[in-house]
N, C-alpha and C positions, 0 to 999 in steps of 0.2 A: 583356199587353204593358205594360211597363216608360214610367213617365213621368220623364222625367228632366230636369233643369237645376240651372239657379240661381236663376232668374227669369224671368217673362213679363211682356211688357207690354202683351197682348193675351191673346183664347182664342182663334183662329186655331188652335194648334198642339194644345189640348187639345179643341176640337173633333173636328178632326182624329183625333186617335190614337180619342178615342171611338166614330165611328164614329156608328151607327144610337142609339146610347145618349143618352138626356138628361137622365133623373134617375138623379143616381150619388152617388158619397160617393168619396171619395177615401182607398185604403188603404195601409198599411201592415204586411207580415205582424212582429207581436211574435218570431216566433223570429229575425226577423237583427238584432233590434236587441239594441245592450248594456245592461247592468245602468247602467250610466255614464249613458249617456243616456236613461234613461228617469227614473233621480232628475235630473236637470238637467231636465227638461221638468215634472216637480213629480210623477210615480206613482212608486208604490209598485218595489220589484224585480221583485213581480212581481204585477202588475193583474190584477183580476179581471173579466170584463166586467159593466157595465153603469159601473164609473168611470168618471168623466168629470172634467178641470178646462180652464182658461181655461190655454195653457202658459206656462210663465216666461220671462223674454224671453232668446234666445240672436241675437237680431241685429235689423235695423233693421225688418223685417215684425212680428218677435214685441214689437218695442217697441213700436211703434204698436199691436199690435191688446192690449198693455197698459197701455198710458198715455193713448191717442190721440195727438193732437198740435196744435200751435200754431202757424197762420196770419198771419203778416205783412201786415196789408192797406196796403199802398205804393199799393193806386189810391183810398185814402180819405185826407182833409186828415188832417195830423197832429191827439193833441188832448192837452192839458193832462193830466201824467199825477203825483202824488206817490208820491214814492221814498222809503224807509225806509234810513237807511244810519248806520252807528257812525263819527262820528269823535272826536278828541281837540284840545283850544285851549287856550291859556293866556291866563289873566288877566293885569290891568296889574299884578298884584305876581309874577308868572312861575310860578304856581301851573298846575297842566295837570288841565284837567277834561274829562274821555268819558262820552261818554252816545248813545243815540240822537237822530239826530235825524230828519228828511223835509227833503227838497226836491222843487217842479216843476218835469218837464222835458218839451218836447214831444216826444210817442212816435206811431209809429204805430198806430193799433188793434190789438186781437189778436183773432184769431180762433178759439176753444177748438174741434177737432174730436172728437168723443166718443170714446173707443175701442171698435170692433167688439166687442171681447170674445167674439170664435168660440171654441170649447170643441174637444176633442178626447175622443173615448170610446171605450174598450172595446165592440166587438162580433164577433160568431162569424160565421163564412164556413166551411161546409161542414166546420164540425167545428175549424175553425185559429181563433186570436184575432186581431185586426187593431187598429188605432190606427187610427180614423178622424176624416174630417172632418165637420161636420154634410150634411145631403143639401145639394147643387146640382143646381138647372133650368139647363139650362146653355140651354133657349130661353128663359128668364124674360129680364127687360130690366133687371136688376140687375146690369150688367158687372163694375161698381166690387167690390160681393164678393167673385164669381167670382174676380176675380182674385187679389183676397186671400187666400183661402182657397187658392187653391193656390201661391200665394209662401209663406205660415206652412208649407204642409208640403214645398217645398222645400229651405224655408230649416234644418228643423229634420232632412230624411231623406233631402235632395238627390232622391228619384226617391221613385214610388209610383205605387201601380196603381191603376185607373178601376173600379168597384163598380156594374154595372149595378142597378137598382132592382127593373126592371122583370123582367128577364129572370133576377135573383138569380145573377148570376154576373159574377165578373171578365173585363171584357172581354178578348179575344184579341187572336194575329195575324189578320190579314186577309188573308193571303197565300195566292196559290195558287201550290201546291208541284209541280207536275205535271211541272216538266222541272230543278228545282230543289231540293236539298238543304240544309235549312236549320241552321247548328247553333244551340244554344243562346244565348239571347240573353246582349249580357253584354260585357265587353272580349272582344278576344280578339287578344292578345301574340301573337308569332312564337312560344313556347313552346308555346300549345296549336295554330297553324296548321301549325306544320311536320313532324307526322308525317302529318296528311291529304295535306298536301304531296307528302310524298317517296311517301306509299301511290300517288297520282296520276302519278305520273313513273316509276313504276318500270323501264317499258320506254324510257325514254329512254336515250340515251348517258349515259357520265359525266359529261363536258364541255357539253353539254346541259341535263342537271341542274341544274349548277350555275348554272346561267344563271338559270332559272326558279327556283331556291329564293333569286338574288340578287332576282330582284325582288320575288319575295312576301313576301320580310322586309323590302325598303325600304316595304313598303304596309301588313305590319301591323305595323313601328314608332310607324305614325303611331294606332296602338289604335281600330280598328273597330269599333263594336257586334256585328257577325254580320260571319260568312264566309256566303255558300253557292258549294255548288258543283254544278256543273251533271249531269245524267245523262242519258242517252240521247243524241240528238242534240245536246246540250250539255256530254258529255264531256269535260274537259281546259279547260272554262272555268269562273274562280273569278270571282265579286264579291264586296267589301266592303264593307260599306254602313255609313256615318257619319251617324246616323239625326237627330239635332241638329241637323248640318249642310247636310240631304239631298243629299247627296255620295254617289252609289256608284262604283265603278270595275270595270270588266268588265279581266278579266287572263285570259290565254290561256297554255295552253304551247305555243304555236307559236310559233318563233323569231321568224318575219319578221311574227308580228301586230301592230298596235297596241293600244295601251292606250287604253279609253275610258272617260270619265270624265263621268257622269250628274249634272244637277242637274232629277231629276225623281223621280217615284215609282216605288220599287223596284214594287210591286202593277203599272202598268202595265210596267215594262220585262221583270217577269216573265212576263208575257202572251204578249211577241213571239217572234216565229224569228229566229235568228243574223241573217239580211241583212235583217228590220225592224230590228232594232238597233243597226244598224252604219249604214244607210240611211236611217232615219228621220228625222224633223224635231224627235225630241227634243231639246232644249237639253242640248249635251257636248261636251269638247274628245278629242280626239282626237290624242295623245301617242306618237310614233315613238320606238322604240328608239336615242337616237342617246346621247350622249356628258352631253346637257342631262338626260337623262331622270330621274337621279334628283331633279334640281331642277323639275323640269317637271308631274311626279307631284306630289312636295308641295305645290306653290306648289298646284295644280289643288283640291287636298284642301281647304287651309285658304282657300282664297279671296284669298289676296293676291298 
């Protein structure tokens, strides 16, 4: 399972996706990444494992964890500070003389933060190469790294996977599949939704049809992580789950259904029966088919 962002500013969510896991290392498989970005991060084309460096800075994480950075203390008196600066004056015969000179001026203190300096290394997973991050305890009481540590590989691969320690294997999904078809993680555009789509509808009218393929293209314009769709007794109903946002939306092809829209955990909503779902005390809007709806879907998705 896929971690993905831009940034945290808690582990809350990487707790989370871990799971039972808590010494991990945070990976990256080297085959999706380019030749481009792996010389901008300072390796070779192609790493061998056991390198390792400190990476080059590509944004405001990888700056800090190479420079550190510089603390403003505004709750300390100001204190006398000498400045070094070049200017230029002329004498009383209109001659112009430059030179260095200093003056003081009151400044605030400063405060030097060291820089982390986290590394990144070549290691083998089950035969593949990875880009990882050093190990993380994710029960240690070192927040502040933690977090670090996973903004740098953010920041540098946008997403990466959780490297159990213990268990020597990249964490999974969690999900249980029992009445639910899951496809590949990942975007997934009306492009690859719409032929499971139409396979799903087949027996419908024409007119019909078209009704339910307008809606499941206005749901996955909005680029879902995963469709599933439902089997057996859950036939003919699709969710898409927007795993960042924890957003899923339960879509039907039954004309007269509504659309419901989850702001809980796919694992539990995949547990229940149709009328737990629909009945339950989960936190979800519940969106009628009217005239509003395609504005009604979005707004639901993106939160505003």
């Amino acid at each position: 399972m896929k971690f993905s962002g831009k940034s945290v500013r808690s582990l809350a969510k990487l707790i989370k996706v871990a799971g039972s896991a808590s010494k991990v290392r945070l990976t990256v498989n080297l085959s999706g990444l380019s030749k481009e970005l792996l010389l901008k991060l300072g390796f070779n084309e192609k790493p061998s494992v056991g390198d390792y460096l400190v990476p080059s800075v590509l944004g405001k994480y990888t700056s800090f964890n190479v420079n550190g950075a510089v603390k403003i203390r505004k709750d300390l008196p100001l204190e006398p500070e000498s400045v070094m600066f070049h200017s230029s004056s002329r004498d009383w015969h209109g001659g112009i003389h430059s030179g260095i000179r200093t003056r003081t001026i009151d400044k605030y203190p400063r405060e030097n933060i060291p820089a982390p300096s986290e590394t990144f290394e070549i290691i083998t997973i089950n035969g593949n190469s990875f880009i990882s991050s050093a190990e993380i305890d994710l029960n240690d009481g070192d927040e502040t790294r933690n977090i670090h540590l996973t903004n740098i590989m953010l920041e540098c691969f946008s997403e990466f996977e959780i490297y159990d320690l213990d268990k020597e294997e990249i964490v999974g999904p969690r999900l249980k599949r029992l009445q639910w078809d899951i496809l590949p993680s990942g975007e997934c555009p009306w492009s690859k939704a719409k032929p499971i789509i139409l396979k799903r509808t087949e027996h419908l009218k024409d007119n019909d049809k078209k009704v339910i393929e307008h809606r499941m293209k206005v749901i996955s314009r909005k680029n879902p992580d995963f469709l599933a769709t439902g089997r057996a007794g859950f036939s003919g109903y699709f969710v898409y789950g927007f795993k960042d946002l924890d957003v899923y939306v339960l879509e039907s092809m039954e004309l007269d259904n509504a659309t419901y829209v989850f702001n809980s955990e796919w694992e539990t909503i995949s547990k229940l029966t149709k009328s737990q779902i629909i009945n339950s005390d989960l936190p979800h809007n519940r969106i009628i088919h009217n005239k509003k709806w395609n504005f009604s879907v979005g707004r639901a998705i993106s939160g505003n």
